[in-house]
C-alpha positions in Angstrom: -16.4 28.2 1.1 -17.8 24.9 2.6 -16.4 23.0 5.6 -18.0 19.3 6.0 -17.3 16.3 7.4 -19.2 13.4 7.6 -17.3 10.3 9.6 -19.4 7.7 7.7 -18.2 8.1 4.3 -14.1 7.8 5.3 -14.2 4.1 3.4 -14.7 6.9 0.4 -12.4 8.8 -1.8 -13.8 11.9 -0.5 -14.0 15.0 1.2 -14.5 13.4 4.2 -12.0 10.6 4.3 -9.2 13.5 3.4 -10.5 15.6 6.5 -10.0 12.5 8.5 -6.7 11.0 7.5 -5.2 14.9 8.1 -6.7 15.4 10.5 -8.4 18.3 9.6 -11.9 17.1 11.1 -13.3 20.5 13.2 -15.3 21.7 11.2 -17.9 23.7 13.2 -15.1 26.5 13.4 -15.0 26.6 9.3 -12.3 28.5 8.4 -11.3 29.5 11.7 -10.4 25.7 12.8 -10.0 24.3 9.4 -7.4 24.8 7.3 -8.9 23.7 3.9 -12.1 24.0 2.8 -14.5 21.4 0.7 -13.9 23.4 -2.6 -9.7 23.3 -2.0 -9.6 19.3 -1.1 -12.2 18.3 -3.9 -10.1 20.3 -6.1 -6.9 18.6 -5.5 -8.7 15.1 -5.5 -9.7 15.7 -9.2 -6.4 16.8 -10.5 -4.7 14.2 -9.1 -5.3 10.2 -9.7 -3.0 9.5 -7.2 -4.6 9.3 -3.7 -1.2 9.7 -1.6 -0.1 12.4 -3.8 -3.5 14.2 -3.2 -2.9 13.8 0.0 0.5 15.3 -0.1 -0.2 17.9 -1.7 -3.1 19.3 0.3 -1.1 18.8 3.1 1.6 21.2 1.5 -0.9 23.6 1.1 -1.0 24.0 4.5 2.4 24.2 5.3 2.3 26.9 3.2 -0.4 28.0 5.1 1.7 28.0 7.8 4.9 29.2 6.7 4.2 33.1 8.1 3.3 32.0 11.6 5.9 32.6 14.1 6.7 32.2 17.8 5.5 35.6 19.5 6.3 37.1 23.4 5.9 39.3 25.4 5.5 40.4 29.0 5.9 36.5 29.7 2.9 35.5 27.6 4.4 33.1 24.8 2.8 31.7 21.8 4.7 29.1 20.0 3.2 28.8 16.7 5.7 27.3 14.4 4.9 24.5 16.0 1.8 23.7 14.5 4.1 24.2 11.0 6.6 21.3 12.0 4.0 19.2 12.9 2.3 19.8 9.7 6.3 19.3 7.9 6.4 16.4 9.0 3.1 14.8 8.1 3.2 16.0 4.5 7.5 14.7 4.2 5.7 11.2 5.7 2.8 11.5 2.8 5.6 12.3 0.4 7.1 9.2 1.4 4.0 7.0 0.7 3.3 9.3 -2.3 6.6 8.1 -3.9 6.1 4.7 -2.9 2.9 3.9 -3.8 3.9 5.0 -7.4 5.8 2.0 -7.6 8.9 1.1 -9.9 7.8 0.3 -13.8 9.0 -2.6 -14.7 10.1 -3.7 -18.0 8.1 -7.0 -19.9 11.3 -8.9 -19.6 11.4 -8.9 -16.1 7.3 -9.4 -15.8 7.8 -12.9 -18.1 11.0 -14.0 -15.7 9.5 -13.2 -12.3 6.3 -14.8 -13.7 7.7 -17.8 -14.7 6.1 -20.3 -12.5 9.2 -23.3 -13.7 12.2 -21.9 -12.7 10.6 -20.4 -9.4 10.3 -16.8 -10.2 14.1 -15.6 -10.3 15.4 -13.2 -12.2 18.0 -15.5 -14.4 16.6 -18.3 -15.6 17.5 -20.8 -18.8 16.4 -19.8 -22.0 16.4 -16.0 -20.7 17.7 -14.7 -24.8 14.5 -16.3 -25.9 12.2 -14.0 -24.7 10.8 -11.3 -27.4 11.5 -8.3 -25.6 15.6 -9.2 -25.3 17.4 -8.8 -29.0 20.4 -10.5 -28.9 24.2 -8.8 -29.1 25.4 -9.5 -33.0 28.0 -11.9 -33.5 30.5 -9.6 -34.7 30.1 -6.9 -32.2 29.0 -4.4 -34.7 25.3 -3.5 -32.9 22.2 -5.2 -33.9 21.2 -6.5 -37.7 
């Protein structure tokens, strides 16, 4: 397993540019201060053509990672480290945020043609609206389409 990071290549879908946007950037530790290595983050960037949902999932990984650390005491020494797991929650719920949005909403051809009308202003309704050939109009006699 390798551990890089190299700051000038972040304008890059890469290694690097996932290290730094998770933060996940000390990489002189290796596995010790990382928590994914080169081969697990070029992996996931492959697989998946969406860069916020690469992102999110890697960043699941480690909160799965995570998941079986717990708070420990004892003779009034304290180590709190779920911590580190809620911080990590709520970075990938955030990147699961983006992830969904960044998907965007499809969008049928009607609605391309009518918010791309460039006489009527853009809106949605517009006259002659039925005309369009992705909208099949009702039949006459209420029976379905002919």
């Amino acid at each position: 397993m390798t551990y890089t990071y190299d700051p000038t290549q972040i304008g890059e879908k890469c290694v690097s540019r996932v290290r730094f946007e998770l933060g996940d950037t000390m990489v002189e530790g290796e596995g010790d201060a990382c928590f994914l290595c080169d081969e697990e983050i070029t992996s996931v960037i492959e697989s998946v053509k969406n860069w916020k949902k690469a992102l999110y999932k890697l960043a699941d990984g480690v909160c799965k990672k995570l998941s079986y650390e717990t708070d420990w005491h004892d003779d009034g020494a304290a180590f709190s480290l779920n911590q580190r797991a809620e911080r990590w929650k709520a970075i990938r719920d955030e990147l699961k945020k983006e992830a969904t949005l960044s998907t965007g909403i499809p969008k049928s051809g009607a609605v391309d043609d009518s918010l791309n009308n460039q006489t009527d202003g853009g809106h949605y309704y517009r006259a002659g609206m039925m005309q369009s050939p992705y909208v099949q109009p009702p039949s006459p006699f209420g029976g379905g389409s002919t």
